[in-house]
N, C-alpha and C positions, 0 to 999 in steps of 0.2 A: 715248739714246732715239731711236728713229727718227721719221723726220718725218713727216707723213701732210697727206692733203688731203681737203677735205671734197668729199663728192658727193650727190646727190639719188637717198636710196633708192626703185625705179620701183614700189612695192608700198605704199609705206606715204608718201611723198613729206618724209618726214624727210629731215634734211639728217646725212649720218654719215659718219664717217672713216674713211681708208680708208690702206696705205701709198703716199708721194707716187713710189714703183719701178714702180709695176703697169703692166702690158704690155696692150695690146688683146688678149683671147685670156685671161688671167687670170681664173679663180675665186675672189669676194671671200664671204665669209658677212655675211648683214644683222645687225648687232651689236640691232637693233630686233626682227627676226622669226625670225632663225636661218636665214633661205632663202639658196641659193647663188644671186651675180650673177654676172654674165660683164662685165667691161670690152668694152666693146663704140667705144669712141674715148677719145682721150686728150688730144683738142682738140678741141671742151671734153670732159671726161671723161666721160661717158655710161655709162651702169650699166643692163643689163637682166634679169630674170628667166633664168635659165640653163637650158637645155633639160634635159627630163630624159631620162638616157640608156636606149637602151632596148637590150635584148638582144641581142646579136649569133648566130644560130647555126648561123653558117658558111655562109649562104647568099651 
């Protein structure tokens, strides 16, 4: 079983798990709302709402 660490989901302010590998820059999903977070630091670990991506085309 992998290990995991809890963090404070920034939408819903639950406390949820997450795994304890994840990089700043990582895509987590809220196990609480299904929304994707972005690890945004890893001291202390900080979790933000992840942008959404928008269209690229070709400009």
């Amino acid at each position: 079983m992998a290990a995991t660490i809890t963090a404070e989901d920034p939408l819903t302010g639950e406390e949820i798990e997450i795994p304890a590998d994840v990089e700043v820059g990582e895509i987590v999903d809220s196990p609480a709302t299904g929304a994707e977070l972005e690890v945004v630091s890893t001291d202390p670990l900080t979790l933000e709402e992840a942008p959404e991506l928008e269209e690229d085309w070709g400009e």
